[in-house]
C-alpha positions in Angstrom: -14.9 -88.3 -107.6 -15.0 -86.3 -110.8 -14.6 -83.0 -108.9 -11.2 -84.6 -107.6 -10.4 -85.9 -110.9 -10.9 -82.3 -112.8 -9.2 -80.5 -110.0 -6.4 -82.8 -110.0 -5.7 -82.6 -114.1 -5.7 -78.4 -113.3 -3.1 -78.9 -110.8 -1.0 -81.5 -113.2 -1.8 -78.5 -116.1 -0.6 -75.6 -113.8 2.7 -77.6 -112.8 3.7 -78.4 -116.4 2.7 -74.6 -116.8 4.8 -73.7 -114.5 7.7 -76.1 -115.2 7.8 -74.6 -119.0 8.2 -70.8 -118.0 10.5 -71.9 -115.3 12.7 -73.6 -118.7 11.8 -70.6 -120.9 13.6 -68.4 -117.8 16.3 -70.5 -117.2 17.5 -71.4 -120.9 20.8 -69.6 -121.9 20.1 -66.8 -125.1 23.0 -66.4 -127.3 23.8 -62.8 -128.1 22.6 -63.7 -132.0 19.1 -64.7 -130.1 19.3 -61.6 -127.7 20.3 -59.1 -130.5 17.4 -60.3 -132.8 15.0 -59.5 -130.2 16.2 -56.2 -130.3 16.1 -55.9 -134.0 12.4 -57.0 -133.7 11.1 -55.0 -130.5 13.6 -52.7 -129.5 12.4 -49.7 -131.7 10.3 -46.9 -130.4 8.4 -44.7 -131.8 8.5 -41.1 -130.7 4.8 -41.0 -129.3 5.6 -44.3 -127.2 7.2 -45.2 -125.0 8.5 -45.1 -121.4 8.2 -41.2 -120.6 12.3 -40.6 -119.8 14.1 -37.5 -121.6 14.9 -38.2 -124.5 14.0 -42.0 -124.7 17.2 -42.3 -122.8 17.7 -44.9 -120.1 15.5 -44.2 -117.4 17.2 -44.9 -113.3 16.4 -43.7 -110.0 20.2 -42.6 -109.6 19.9 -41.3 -105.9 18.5 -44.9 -104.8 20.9 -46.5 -106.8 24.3 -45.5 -105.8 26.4 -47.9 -108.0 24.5 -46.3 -111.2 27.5 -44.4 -113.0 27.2 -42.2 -115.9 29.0 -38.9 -117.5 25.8 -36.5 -117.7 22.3 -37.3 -115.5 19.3 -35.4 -116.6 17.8 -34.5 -113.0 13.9 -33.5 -112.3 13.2 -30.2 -110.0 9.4 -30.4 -109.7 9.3 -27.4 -106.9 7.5 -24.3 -107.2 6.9 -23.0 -104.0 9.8 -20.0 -103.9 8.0 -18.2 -107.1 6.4 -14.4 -106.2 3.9 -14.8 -109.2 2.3 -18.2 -111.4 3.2 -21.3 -109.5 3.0 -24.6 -112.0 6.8 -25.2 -112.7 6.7 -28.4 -110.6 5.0 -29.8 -113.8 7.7 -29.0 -115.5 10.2 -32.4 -115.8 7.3 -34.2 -117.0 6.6 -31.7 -119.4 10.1 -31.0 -120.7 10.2 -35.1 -121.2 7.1 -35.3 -123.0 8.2 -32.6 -125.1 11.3 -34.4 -126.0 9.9 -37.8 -126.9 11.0 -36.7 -130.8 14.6 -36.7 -130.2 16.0 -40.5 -130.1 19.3 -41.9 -130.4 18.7 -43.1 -133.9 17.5 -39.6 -134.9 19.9 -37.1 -132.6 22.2 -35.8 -135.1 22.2 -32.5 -134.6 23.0 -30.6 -137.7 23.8 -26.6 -136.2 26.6 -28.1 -134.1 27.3 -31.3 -136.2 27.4 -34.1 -133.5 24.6 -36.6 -132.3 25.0 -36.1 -128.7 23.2 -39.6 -127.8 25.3 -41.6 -129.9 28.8 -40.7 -128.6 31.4 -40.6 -125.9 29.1 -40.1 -122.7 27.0 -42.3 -121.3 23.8 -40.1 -120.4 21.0 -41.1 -118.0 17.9 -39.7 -117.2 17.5 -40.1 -113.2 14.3 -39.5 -112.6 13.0 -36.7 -110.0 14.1 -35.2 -106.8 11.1 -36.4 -104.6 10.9 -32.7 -103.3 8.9 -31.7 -100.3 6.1 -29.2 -101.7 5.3 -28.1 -97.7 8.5 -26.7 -96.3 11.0 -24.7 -98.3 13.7 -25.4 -95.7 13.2 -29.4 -96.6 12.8 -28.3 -100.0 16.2 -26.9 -100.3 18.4 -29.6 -98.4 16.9 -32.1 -100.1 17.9 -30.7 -103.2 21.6 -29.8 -102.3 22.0 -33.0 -100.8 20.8 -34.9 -104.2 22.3 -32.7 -106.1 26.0 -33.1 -104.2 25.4 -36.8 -104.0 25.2 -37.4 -108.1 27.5 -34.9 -109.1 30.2 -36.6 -106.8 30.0 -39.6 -108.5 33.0 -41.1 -110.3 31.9 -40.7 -114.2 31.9 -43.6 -116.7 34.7 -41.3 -119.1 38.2 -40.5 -117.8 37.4 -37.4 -120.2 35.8 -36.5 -117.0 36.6 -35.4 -113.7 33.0 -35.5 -112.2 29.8 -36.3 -114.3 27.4 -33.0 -115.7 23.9 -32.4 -114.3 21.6 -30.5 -116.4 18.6 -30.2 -113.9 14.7 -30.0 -115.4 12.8 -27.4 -113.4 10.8 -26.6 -111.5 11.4 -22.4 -110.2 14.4 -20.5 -110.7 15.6 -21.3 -106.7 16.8 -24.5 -107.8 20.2 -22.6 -108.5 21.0 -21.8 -105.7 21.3 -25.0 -104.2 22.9 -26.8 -107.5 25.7 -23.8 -106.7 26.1 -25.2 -103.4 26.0 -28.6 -104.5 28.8 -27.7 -107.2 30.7 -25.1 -105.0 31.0 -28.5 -101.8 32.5 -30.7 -105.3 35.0 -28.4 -106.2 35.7 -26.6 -103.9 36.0 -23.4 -105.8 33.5 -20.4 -106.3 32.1 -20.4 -110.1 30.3 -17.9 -112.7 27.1 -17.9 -114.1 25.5 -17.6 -117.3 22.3 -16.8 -116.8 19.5 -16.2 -119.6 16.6 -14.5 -118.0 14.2 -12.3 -118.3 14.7 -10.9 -114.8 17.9 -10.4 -112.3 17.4 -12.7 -109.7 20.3 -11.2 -107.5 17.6 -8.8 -105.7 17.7 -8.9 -102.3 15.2 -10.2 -100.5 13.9 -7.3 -98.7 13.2 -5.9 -102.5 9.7 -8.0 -102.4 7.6 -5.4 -100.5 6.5 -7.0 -97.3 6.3 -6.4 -93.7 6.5 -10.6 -93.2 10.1 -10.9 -93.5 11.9 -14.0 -92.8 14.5 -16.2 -93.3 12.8 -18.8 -95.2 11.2 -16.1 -97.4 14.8 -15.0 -98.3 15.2 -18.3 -100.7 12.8 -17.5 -103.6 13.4 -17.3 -107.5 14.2 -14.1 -107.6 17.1 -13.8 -105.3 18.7 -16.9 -105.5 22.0 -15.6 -106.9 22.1 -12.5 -104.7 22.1 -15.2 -101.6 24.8 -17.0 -103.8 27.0 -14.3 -104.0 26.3 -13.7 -100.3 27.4 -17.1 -99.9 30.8 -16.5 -102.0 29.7 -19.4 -104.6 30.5 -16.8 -107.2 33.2 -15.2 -108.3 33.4 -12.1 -106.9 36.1 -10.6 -109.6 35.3 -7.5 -111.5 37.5 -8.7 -114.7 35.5 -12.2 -114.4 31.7 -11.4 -114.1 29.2 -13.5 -114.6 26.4 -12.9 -117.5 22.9 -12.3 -117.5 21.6 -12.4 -121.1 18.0 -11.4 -122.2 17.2 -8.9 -119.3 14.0 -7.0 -120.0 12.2 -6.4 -116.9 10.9 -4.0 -114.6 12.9 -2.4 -111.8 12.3 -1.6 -108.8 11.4 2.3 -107.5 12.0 5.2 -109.8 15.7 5.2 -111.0 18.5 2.4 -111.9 18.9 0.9 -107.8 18.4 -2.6 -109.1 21.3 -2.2 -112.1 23.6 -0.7 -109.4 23.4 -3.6 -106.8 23.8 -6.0 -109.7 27.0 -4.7 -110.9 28.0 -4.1 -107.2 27.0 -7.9 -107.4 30.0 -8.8 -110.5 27.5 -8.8 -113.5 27.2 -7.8 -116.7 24.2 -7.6 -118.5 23.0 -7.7 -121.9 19.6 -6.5 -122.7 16.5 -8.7 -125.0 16.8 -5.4 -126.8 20.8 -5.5 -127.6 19.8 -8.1 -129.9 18.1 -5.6 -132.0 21.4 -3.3 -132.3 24.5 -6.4 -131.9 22.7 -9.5 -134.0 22.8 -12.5 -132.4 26.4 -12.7 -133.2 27.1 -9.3 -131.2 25.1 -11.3 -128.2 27.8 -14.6 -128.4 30.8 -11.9 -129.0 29.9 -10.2 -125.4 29.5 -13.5 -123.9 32.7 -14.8 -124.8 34.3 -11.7 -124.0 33.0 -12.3 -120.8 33.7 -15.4 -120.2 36.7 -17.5 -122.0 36.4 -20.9 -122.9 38.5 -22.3 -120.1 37.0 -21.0 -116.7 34.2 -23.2 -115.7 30.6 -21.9 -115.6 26.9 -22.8 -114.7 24.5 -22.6 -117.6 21.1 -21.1 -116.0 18.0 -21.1 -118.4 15.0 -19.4 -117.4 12.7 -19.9 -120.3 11.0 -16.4 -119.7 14.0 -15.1 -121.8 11.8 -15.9 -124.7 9.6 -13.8 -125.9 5.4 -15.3 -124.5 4.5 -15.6 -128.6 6.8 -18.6 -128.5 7.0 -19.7 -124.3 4.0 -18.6 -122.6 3.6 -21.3 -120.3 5.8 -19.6 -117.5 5.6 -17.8 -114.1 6.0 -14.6 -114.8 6.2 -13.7 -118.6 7.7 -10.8 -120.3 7.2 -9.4 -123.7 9.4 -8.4 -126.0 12.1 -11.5 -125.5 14.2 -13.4 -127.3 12.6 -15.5 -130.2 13.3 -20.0 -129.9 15.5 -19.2 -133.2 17.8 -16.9 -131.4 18.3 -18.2 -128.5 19.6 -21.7 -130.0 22.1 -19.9 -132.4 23.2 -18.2 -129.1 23.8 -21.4 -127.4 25.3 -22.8 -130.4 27.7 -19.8 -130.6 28.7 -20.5 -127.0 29.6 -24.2 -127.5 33.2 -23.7 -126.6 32.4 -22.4 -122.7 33.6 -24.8 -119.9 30.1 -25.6 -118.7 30.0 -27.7 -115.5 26.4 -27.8 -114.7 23.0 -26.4 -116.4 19.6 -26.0 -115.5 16.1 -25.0 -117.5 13.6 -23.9 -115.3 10.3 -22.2 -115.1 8.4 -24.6 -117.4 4.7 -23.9 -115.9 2.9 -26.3 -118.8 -0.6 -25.5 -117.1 -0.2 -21.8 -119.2 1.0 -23.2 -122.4 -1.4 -24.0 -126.1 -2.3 -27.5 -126.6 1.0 -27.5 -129.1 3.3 -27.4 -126.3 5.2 -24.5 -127.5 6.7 -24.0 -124.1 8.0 -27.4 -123.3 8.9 -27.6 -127.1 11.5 -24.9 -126.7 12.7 -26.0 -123.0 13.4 -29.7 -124.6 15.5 -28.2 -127.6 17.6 -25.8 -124.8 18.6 -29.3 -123.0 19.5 -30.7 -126.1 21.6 -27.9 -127.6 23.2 -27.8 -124.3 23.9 -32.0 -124.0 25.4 -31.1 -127.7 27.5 -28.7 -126.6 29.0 -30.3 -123.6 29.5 -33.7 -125.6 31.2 -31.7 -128.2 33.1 -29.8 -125.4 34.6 -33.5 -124.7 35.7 -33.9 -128.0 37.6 -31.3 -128.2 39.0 -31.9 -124.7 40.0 -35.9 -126.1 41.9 -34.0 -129.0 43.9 -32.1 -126.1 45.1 -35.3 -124.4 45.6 -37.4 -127.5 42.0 -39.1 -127.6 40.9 -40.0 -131.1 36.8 -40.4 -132.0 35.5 -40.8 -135.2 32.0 -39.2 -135.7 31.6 -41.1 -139.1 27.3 -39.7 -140.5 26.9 -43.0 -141.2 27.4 -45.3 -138.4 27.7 -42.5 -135.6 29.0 -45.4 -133.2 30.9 -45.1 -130.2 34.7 -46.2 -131.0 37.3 -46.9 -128.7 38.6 -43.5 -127.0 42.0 -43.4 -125.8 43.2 -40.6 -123.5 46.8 -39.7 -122.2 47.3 -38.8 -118.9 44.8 -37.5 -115.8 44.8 -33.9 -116.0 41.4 -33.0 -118.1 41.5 -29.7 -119.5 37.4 -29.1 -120.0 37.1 -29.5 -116.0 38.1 -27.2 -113.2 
């Protein structure tokens, strides 16, 4: 009899239980109540924390299909089209844990005066690709299918005409199918800015093998030689597209592998220009290049800096670029029409216990989500859009645009 009594007091316990959390849930919170929750647990320190980019809103965009937003931050943990160090697929999570010191509350970014996270576009980090590591052939439709079905999306700002991915890598192959991706969007071949170490427009047959196939043809170091092939490039000799940092070896004993790039519509700049044209001489034959209205793919291998300061990659070469450089060439190019990006070839498992590598991949995304939230600015004072950065407040304001026709979009 007292075993039925005891067990029935639990039961009466656990229903009164339950009945109070069931209130708790169901009770309406005022936005007063709501916003002093967030006052009191909403802050994050850099070192915690959900692991997103950035501490920025973390959804898995390709299973959510209602999820809008003006610029996605898009894993590319693949590796199996590199010739030398695999690794890369760690890179997303890398590049993310490297970043966990940027936050909206401390994002102001002083070299091109803007706080990208505390502006006009609504940024998201979407999570990963859930790429096959056992078929290249998978490998690459999955990624031009993902990366066609979020950059069709309709974006949050009517600054916009489709939202911006800048994809985490993962190898240098990735390009080619976020050129496909961008080419079935707009339906218009692009160029590309491409900071690199190496060419990547060999063709395939370059890699000495008597194995040839067709699947080996997609690898990260002819990606935009099958591009061009493909004619998602511009194939224009008074509008190349750009590699910038070049310092590797070529192929055979003469200048083949220069001559079937320019053959290819680019034009290169050397790591060792730098040491003649300053890093302003660098930005002036970019720009040259490239004018501020024709839209362009941002490629960042992070092998165009020098291994002192990235050598956690595949396939490292000395004498690059230093971290300094680079950003002040990225910052000098702030103006270009940049419609997609990518920064690849993070391999962590090579990199010091300080992160070095990752370090400098998270500060190329940011100087690049600067540049393209500035770029908007500057396209809202085109239309008749107003926004008020204010250094104090750095709040969103109420952005008014004329008219349908965006001038920072193709």
């Amino acid at each position: 009899m007292r075993g039925i009594q005891l067990a029935a007091a639990a039961a009466l316990a656990s229903l009164a239980a339950a009945c109070g959390n069931h209130a708790h849930e169901d009770r309406e919170w005022t936005a007063e109540e709501l916003a002093e929750l967030e006052h009191k647990w909403g802050m994050e320190w850099p070192y915690a924390g959900i692991g997103s980019f950035a501490h920025l809103k973390h959804t898995k965009c390709l299973t959510t299909p209602a999820e809008l937003f003006d610029i996605a931050i898009i894993g590319a943990p693949f590796d199996t089209a590199v010739s030398y160090r695999p690794g890369a697929r760690f890179g997303p999570r890398a590049i993310r844990q490297a970043s966990s010191r940027q936050t909206t509350f401390r994002g102001f970014n002083p070299r091109a005066n803007i706080n990208p996270y505390q502006n006009w576009a609504t940024i998201l980090d979407c999570g990963d690709i859930p790429i096959v590591p056992v078929d290249n052939a998978v490998a690459l439709r999955q990624m031009t299918e993902a990366f066609t079905e979020l950059g069709s999306r309709s974006p949050v700002s009517p600054l916009l005409q489709k939202p911006k991915l800048i994809t985490l890598g993962g190898d240098h192959s990735l390009a080619l199918p976020a050129l496909r991706a961008l080419n079935s969007i707009y339906g218009k071949p692009l160029r590309v800015l491409h900071f690199d170490a190496h060419l990547d427009t060999w063709h395939p047959a370059k890699y000495p093998s008597s194995w040839l196939s067709d699947q080996a043809h997609f690898n990260h170091g002819s990606m935009f030689w099958l591009a061009g092939n493909e004619g998602l490039l511009i194939n224009d000799t008074t509008r190349p597209s750009v590699h910038a940092g070049l310092r590797t070896r070529l192929s055979g004993n003469g200048w083949d592998d220069f001559d079937d790039d320019t053959q290819q519509n680019w034009l290169r700049v050397v790591a060792d220009d730098i040491d003649d044209l300053g890093t302003a001489g660098v930005i002036k034959t970019i720009l040259d290049a490239i004018p501020a209205d024709d839209p362009v793919y941002l490629s960042v291998d992070i092998d165009v800096l020098d291994p002192a300061f990235a050598p956690g990659t595949g396939t490292p070469e000395p004498g690059g670029w230093t971290t300094r450089e680079l950003i002040r060439i990225l910052r000098g190019i702030e103006s270009l029409n940049v419609v997609g990006a990518d920064v690849v070839e993070v391999s962590p498992a090579y990199q010091g216990q300080g992160e070095e590598t990752a370090l400098a991949a998270a500060q190329v995304v940011y100087e690049i989500l600067s540049s393209v939230v500035k770029k908007g600015l500057e396209g809202m004072g085109k239309e008749g859009g107003t926004f008020e950065n204010e250094h104090e407040k750095g709040m969103k304001e109420e952005v008014v645009v004329e008219g349908d026709d965006v001038k920072d979009e193709l």
